[in-house]
RORO-670864 format. One record per residue: x, y, z of N, C-alpha, C, O, CB in turn. Coordinates in Angstrom, 2 decimals. Glycine has a CB too. Layout:
# residues N
+---------+---------+---------+---------+---------+---------+---------+---------+---------+---------+---------+---------+---------+---------+---------+
|     n.u |     n.v |     n.w |    ca.u |    ca.v |    ca.w |     c.u |     c.v |     c.w |     o.u |     o.v |     o.w |    cb.u |    cb.v |    cb.w |
+---------+---------+---------+---------+---------+---------+---------+---------+---------+---------+---------+---------+---------+---------+---------+
|       X |       Y |       Z |       X |       Y |       Z |       X |       Y |       Z |       X |       Y |       Z |       X |       Y |       Z |
...
+---------+---------+---------+---------+---------+---------+---------+---------+---------+---------+---------+---------+---------+---------+---------+
//
This chain:
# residues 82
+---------+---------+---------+---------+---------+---------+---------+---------+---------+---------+---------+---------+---------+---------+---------+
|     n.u |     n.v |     n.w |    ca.u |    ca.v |    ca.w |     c.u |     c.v |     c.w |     o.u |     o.v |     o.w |    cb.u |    cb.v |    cb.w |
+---------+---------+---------+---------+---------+---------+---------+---------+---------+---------+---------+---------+---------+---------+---------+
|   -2.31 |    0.79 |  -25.77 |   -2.50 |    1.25 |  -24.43 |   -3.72 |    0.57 |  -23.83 |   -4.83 |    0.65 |  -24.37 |   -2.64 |    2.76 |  -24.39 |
|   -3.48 |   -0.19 |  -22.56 |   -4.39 |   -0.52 |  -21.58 |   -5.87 |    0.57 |  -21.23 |   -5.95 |    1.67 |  -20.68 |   -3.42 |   -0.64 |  -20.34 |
|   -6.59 |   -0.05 |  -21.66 |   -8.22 |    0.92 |  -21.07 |   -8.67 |    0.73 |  -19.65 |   -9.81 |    0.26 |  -19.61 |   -9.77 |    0.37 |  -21.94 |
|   -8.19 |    0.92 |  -18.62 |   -8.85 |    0.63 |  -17.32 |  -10.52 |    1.06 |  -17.39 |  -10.77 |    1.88 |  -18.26 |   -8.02 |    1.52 |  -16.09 |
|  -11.54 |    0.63 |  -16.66 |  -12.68 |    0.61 |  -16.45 |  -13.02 |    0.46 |  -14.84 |  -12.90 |   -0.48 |  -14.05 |  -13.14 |   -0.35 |  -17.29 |
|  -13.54 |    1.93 |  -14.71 |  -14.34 |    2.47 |  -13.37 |  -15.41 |    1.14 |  -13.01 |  -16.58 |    1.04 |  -13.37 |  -15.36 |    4.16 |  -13.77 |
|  -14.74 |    0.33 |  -12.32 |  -15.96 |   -0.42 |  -11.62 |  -17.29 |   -0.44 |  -11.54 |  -18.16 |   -1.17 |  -12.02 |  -15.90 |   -0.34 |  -10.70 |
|  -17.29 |    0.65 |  -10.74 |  -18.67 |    1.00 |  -10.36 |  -19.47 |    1.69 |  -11.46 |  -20.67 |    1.94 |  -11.32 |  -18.65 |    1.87 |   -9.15 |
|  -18.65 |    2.04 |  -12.74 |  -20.05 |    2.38 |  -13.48 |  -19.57 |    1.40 |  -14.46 |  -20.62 |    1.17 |  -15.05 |  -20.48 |    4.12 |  -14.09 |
|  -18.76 |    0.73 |  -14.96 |  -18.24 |   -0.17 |  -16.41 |  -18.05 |    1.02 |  -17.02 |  -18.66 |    1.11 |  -18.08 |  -19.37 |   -1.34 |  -17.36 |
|  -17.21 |    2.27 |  -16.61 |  -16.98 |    3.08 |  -17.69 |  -15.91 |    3.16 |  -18.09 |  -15.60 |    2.00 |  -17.83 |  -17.29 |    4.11 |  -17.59 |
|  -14.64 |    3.75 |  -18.73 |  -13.43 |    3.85 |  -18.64 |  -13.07 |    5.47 |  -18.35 |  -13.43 |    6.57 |  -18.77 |  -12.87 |    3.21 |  -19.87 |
|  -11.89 |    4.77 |  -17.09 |  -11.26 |    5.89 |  -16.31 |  -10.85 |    6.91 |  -17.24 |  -10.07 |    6.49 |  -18.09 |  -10.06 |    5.44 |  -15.47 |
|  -11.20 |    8.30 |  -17.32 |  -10.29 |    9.28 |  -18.14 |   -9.69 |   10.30 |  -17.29 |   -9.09 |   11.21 |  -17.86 |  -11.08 |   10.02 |  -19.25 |
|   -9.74 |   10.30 |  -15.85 |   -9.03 |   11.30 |  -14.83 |   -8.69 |   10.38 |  -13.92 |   -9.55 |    9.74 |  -13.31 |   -9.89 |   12.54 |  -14.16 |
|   -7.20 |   10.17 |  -13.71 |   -6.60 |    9.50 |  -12.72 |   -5.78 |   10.83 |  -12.05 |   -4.96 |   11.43 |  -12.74 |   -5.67 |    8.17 |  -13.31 |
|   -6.13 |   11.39 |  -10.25 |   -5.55 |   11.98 |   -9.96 |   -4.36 |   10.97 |   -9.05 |   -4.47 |    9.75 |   -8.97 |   -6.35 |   12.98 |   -9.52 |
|   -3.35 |   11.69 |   -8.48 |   -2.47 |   10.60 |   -7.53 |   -2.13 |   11.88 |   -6.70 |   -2.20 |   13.04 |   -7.12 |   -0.91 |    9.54 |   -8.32 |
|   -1.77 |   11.48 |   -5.46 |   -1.31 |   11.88 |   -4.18 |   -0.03 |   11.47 |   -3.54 |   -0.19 |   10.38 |   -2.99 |   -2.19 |   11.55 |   -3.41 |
|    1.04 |   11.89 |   -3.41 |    1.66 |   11.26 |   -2.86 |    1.82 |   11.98 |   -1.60 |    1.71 |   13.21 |   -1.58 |    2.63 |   10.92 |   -3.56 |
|    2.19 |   10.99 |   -0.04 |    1.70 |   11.34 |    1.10 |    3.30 |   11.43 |    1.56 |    4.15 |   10.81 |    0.92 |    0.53 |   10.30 |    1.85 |
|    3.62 |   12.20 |    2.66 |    4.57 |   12.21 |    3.47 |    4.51 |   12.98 |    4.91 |    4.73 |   14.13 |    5.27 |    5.50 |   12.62 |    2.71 |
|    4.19 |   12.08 |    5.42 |    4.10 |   12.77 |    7.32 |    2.51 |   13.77 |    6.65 |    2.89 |   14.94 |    6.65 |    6.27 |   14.42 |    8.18 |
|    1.66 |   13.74 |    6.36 |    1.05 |   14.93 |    6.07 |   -0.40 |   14.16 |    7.42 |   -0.52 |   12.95 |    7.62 |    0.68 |   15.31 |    3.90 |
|   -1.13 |   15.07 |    8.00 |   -2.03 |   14.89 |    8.73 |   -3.16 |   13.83 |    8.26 |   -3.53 |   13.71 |    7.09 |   -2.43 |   16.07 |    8.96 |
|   -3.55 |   13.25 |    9.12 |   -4.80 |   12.49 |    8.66 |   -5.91 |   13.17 |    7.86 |   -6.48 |   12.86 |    6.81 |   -5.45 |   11.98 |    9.82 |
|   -6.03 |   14.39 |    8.86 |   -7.36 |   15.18 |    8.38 |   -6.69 |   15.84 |    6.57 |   -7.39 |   16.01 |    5.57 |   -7.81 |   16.86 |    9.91 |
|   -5.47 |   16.03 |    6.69 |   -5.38 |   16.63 |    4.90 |   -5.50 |   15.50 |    4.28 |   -5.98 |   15.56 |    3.14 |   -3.88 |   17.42 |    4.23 |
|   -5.11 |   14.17 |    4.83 |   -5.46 |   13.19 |    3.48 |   -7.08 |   12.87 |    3.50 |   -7.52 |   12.34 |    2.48 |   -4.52 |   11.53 |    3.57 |
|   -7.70 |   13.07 |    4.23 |   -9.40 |   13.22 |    4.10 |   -9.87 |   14.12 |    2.97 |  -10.49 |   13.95 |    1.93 |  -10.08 |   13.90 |    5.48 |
|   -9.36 |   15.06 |    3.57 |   -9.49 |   16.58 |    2.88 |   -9.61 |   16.24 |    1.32 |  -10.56 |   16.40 |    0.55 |   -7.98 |   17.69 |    3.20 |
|   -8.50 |   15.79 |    1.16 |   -7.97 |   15.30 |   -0.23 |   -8.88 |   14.60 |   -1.00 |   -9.24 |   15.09 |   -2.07 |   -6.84 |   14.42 |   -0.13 |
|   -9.30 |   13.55 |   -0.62 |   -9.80 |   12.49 |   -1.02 |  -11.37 |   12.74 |   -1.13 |  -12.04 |   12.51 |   -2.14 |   -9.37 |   11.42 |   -0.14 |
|  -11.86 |   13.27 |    0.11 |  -13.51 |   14.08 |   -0.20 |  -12.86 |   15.34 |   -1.44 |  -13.50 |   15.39 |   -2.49 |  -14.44 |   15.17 |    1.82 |
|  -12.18 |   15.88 |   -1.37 |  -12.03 |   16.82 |   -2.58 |  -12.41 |   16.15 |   -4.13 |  -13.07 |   16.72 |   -5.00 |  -10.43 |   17.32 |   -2.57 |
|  -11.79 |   14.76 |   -4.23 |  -12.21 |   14.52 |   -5.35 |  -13.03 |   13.34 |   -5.53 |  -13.01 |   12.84 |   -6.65 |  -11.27 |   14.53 |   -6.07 |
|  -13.98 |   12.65 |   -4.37 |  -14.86 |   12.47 |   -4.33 |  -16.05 |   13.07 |   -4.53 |  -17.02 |   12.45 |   -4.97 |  -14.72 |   12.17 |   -3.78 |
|  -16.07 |   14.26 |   -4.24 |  -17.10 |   14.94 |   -4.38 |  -17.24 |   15.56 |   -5.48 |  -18.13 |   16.40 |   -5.38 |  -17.24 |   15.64 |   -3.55 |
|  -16.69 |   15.54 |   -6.62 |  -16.85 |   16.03 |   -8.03 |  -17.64 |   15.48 |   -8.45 |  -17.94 |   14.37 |   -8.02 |  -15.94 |   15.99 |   -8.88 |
|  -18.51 |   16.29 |   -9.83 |  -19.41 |   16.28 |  -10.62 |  -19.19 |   14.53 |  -11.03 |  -19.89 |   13.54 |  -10.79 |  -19.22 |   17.54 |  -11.78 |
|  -17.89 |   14.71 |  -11.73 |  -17.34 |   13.98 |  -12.74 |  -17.07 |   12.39 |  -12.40 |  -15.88 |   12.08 |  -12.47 |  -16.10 |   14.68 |  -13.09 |
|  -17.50 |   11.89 |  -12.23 |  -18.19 |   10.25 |  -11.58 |  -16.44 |    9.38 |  -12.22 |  -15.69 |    8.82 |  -11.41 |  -20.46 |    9.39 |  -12.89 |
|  -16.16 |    9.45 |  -13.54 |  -15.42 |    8.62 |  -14.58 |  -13.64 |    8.99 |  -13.58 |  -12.87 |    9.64 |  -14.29 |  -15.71 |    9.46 |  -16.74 |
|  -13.24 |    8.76 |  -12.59 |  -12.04 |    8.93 |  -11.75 |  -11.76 |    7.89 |  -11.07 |  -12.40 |    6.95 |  -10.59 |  -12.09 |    9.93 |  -10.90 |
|  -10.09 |    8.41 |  -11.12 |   -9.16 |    6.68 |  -10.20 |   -8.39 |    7.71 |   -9.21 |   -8.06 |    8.83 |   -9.61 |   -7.51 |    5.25 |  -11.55 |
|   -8.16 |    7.34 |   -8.12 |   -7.62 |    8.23 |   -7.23 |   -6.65 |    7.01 |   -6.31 |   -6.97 |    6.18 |   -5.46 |   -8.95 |    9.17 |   -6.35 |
|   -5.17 |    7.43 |   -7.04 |   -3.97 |    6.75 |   -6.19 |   -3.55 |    7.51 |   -5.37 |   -3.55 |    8.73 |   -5.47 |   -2.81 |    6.32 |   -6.86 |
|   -3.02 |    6.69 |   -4.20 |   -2.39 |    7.49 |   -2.97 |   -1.16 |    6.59 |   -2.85 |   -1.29 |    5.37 |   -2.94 |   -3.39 |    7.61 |   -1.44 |
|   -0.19 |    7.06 |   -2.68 |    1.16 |    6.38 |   -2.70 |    2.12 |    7.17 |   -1.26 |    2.88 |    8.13 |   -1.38 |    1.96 |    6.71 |   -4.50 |
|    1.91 |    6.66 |   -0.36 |    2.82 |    6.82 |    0.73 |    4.60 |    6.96 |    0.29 |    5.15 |    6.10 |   -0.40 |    2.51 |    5.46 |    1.66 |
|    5.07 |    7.75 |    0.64 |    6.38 |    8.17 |    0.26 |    7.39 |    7.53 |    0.99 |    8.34 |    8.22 |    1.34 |    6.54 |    9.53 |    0.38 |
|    7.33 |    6.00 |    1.36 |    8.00 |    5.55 |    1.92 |    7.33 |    4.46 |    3.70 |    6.22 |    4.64 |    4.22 |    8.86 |    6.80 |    1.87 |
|    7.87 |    3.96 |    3.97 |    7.84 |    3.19 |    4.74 |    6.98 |    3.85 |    6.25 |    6.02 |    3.36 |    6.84 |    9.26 |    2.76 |    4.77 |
|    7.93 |    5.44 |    6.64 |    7.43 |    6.09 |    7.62 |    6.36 |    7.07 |    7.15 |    5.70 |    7.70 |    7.97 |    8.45 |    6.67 |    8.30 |
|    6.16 |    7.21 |    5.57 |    5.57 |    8.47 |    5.53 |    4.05 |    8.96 |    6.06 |    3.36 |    9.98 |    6.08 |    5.65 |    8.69 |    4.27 |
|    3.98 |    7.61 |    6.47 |    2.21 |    8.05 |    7.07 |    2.17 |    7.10 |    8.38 |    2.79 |    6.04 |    8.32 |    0.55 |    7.46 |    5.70 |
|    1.38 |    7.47 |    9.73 |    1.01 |    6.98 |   10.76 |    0.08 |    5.71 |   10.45 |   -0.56 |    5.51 |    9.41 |    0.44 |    8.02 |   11.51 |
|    0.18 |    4.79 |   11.76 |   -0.73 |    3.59 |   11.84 |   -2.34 |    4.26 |   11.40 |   -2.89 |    4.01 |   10.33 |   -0.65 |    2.85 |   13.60 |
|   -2.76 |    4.90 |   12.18 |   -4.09 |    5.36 |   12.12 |   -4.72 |    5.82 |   10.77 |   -5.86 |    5.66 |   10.34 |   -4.17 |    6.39 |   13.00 |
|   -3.53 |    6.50 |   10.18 |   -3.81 |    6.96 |    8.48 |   -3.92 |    5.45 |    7.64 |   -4.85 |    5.01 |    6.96 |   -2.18 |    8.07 |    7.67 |
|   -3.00 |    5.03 |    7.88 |   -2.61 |    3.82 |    6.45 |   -4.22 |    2.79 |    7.00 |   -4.96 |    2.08 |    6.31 |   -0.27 |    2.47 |    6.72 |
|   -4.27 |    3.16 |    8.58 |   -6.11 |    1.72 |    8.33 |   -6.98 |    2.34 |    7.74 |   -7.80 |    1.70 |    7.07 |   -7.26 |    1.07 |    9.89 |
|   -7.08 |    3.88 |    7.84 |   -8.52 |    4.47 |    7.49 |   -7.94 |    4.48 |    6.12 |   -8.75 |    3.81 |    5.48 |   -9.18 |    6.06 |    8.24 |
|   -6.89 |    4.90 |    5.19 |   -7.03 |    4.40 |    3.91 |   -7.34 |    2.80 |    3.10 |   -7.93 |    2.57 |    2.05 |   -5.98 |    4.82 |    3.57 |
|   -6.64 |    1.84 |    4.12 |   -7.04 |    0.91 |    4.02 |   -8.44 |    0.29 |    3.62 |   -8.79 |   -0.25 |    2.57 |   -6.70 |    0.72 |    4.79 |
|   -9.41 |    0.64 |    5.28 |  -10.58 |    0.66 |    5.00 |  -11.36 |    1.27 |    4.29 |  -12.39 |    0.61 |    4.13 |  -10.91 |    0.70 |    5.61 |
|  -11.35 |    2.63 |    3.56 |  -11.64 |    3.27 |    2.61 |  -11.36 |    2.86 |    0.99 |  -11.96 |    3.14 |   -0.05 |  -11.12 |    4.29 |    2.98 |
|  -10.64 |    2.39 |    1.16 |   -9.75 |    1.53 |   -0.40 |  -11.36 |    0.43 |    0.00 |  -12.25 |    0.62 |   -0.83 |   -7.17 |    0.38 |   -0.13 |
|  -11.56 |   -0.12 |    0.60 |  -12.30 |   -1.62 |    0.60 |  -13.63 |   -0.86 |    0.36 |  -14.46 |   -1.74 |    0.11 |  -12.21 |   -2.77 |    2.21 |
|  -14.34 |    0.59 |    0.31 |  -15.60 |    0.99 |    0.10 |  -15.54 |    1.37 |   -1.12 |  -16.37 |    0.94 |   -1.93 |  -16.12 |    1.91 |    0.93 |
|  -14.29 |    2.48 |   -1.60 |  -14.29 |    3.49 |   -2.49 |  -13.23 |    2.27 |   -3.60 |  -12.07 |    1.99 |   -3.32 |  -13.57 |    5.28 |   -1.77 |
|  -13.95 |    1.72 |   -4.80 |  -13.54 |    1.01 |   -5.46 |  -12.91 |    2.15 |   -6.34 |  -11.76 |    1.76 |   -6.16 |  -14.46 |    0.02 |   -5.89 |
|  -12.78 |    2.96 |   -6.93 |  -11.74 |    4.19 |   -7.49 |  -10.61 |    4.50 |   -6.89 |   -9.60 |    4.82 |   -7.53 |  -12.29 |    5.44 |   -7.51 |
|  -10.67 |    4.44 |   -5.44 |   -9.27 |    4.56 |   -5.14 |   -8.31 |    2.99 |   -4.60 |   -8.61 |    1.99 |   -3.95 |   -9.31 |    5.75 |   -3.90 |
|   -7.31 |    3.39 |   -5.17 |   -5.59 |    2.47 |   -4.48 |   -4.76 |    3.17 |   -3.94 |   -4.54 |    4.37 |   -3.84 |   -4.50 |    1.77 |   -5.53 |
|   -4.30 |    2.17 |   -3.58 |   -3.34 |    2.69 |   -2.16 |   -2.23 |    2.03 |   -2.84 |   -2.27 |    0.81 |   -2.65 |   -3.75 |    2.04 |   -0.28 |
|   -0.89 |    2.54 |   -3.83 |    0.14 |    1.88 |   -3.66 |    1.12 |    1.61 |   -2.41 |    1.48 |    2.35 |   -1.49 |    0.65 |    2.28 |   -4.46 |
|    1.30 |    0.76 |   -2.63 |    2.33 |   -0.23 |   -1.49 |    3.77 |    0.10 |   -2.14 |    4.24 |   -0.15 |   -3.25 |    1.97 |   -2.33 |   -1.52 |
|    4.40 |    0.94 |   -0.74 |    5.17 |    1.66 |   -0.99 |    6.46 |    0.45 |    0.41 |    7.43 |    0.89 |    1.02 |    4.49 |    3.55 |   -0.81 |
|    6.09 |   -0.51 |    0.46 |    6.67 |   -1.21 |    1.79 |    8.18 |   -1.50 |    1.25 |    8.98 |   -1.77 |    2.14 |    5.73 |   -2.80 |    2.31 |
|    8.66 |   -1.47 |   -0.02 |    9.75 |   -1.94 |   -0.49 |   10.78 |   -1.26 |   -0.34 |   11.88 |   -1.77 |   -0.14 |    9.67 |   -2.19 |   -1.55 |
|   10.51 |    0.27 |   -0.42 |   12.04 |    1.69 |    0.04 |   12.57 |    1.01 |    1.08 |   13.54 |    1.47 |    1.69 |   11.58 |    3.64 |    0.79 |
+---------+---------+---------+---------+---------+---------+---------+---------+---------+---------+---------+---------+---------+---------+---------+
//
């Protein structure tokens, strides 16, 4: 088995949460994401996987975008293929 390693500390990931999004508000996928940003527990990978092509607005998919480019723990799977 593959060991991924938390960037930002050279540690290895042992809590990968995932999200998957559909039509859900901007402000709950914030919500979300400060939820497990803000834990004690530093050693986390946080995927967000859009449920499809429509499942999230223009305005959501840039601010995850741009957030993916600060917050090196989280990805955004690319869900463009459904």
């Amino acid at each position: 088995m593959k060991t991924q390693s938390n960037s930002s500390t050279n540690h290895p990931i042992s809590v990968c949460v995932g999200i998957s999004v559909y039509r859900q508000p901007l402000s709950w996928i914030q919500e979300a994401v400060a939820s497990v940003q803000t834990q004690t527990y530093k050693n986390w990978q946080l995927l967000i996987r859009p449920d499809g092509p429509e499942a999230i607005e223009e305005d959501c998919r840039e601010w995850m975008k741009a957030l993916a480019h600060k917050e090196p723990r989280l990805q955004i799977l690319d869900d463009s293929h459904r």
